[in-house]
N, C-alpha and C positions, 0 to 999 in steps of 0.2 A: 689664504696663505700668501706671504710675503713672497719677491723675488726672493729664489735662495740661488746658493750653488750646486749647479747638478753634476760637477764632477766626481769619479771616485777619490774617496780620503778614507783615513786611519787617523788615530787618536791622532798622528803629527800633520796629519793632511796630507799625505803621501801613501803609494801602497805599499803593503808592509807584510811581515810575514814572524812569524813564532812557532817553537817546537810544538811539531803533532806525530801521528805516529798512523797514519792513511789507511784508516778502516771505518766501514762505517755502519750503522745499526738503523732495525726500522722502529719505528715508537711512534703516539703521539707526541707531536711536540708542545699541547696544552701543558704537558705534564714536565715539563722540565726546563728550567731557567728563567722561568718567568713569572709574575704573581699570581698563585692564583688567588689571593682576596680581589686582590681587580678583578679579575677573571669572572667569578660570584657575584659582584657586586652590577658589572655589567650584564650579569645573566639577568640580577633581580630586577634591574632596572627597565630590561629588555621586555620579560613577565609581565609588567607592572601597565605597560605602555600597551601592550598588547591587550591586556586586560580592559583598559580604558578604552580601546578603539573596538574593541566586541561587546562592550557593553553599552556605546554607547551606539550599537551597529552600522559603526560605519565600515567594520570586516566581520566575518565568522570565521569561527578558527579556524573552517577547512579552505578558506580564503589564505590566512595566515602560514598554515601549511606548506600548501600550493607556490607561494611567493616565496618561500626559504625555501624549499627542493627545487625550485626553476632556477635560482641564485647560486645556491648552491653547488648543484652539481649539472644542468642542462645548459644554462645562457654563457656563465659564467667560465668555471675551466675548462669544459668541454671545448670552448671557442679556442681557447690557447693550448688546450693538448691538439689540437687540428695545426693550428700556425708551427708546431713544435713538429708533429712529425712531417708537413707537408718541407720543410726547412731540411727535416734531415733526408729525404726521398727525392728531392726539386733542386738542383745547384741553382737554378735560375733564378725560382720563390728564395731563395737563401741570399740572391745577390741584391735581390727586388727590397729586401727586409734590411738589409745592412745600408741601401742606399736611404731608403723613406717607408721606414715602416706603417708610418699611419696610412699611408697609402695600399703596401702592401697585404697588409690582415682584410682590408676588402672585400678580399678574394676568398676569405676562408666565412665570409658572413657578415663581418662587426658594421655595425651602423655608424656611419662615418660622423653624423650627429651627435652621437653621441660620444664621442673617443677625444681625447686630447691629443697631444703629441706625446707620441709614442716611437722609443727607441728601443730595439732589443740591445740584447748583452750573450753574446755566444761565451759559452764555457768550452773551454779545449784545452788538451794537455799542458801544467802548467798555470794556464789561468784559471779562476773560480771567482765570476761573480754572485755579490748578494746584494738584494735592493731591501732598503727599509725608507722610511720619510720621519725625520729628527724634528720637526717640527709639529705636527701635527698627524696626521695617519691616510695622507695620499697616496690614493693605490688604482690597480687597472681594471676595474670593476667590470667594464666591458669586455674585457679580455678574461679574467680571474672569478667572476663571480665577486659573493662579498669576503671580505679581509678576514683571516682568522683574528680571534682575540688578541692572540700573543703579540701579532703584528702592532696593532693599537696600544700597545703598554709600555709604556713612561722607560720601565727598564729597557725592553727590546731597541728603544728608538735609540736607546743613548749607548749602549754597552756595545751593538755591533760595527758603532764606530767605531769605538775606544779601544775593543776585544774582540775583535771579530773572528777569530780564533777560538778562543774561549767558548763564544755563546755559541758558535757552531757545535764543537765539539761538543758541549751540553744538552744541543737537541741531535744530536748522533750522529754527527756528520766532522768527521777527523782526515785532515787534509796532511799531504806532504808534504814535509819542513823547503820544498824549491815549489811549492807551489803559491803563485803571487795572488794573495787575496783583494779580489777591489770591491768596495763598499760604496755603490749609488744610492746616492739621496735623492729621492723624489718631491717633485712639488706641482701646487695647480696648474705650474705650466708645462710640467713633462711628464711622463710613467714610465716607465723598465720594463720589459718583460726578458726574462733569460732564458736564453736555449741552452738547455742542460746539454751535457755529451750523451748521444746516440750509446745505449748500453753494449756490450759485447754481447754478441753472440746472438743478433738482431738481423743480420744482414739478410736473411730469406721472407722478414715477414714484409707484409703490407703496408700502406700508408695506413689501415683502418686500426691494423692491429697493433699498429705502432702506438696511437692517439692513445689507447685502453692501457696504456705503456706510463704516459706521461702524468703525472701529479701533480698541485697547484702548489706545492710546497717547492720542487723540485724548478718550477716557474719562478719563484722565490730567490731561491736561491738556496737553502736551507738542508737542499738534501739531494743526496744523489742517486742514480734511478740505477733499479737493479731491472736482471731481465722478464720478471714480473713482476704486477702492482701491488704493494703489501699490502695486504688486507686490512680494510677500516681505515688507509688513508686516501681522505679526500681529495677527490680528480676537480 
């Protein structure tokens, strides 16, 4: 991937904002706003590949397995719901993150070998970031695990510039008309990660029970955290 621009923009390159009416809903977001023929088509292709690497044993599917649940939900957001709640429990870890994050997440495990440069993006009354990558489907894999589908799709890359309002609202997420949307574009040479707002009514738990709190959509940017984890969405 090319230099790009990694500041926030809107369809005019500026932050922007459009009537919503600030409530918000839990869903998968595979299911709304985004194609699912892509969606299928990367499923079969994904089948297909796997197929050919077990047949030709160079994995066994309980190999296959094992690699998408450690991705999934252990290496991946596990790592960023830890940076997420140590941020909201740690003024310190929160100053350490805004100054040099890649330096910062260190501390919560990330192998520094592996991480690019990485910036977070705090969401606070008011503001609401969303990170996507317009050019191709750069993301914090060390931090996130692997990218949902929707993330990688032609529309998503290009609509949450454009509409970022719209495509929120569509995966259930309805902002208030003074609240200033910014929209990070990622590239090979940086990643986003967003500190959602600390939910209400959280102030007595733990830093552990906080993590079990956090979701990789909501690292996104896509969605905002209520004071339990909606069930079937992925951390």
């Amino acid at each position: 991937m090319s230099e790009h621009n990694h500041h926030s923009h809107g369809h005019d390159g500026h932050d922007h904002g459009h009537d919503d009416h600030g409530h918000d809903h839990d869903h998968d977001h595979d299911e709304h706003g985004h194609d699912p023929e892509m969606a299928r088509a990367q499923a079969i292709r994904a089948e297909a590949l796997e197929a050919i690497l077990v047949d030709k044993g160079v994995l066994t599917p309980t190999e296959v397995d094992h690699y998408l649940e450690t991705w999934n939900h252990r290496i991946g957001p596990m790592i960023g719901a830890r940076v997420v709640a140590r941020a909201w429990v740690d003024d310190d870890f929160r100053q350490r993150l805004a100054a040099d994050a890649t330096a910062a997440v260190q501390e919560v495990g990330v192998n520094p070998g592996r991480l690019e440069r990485l910036e977070v993006l705090f969401n606070e009354p008011g503001v609401h970031n969303v990170v996507c990558c317009t050019l191709c489907s750069c993301y914090p894999w060390t931090i996130l695990g692997l990218p949902p589908s929707w993330y990688k799709s032609p529309e998503y890359r290009s609509r949450i510039v454009r509409e970022p309002r719209a495509v929120l609202s569509e995966m259930g997420l309805d902002l208030d008309t003074d609240t200033r949307v910014q929209v990070w574009d990622s590239s090979s040479e940086i990643r986003y990660l967003v500190i959602p707002e600390r939910p209400a009514g959280t102030d007595g738990l733990g830093e552990e029970e906080l993590v079990a709190l956090v979701t990789r959509d909501s690292m996104i940017g896509v969605e905002r955290l209520a004071t339990t984890s909606p069930a079937g969405n992925p951390r």
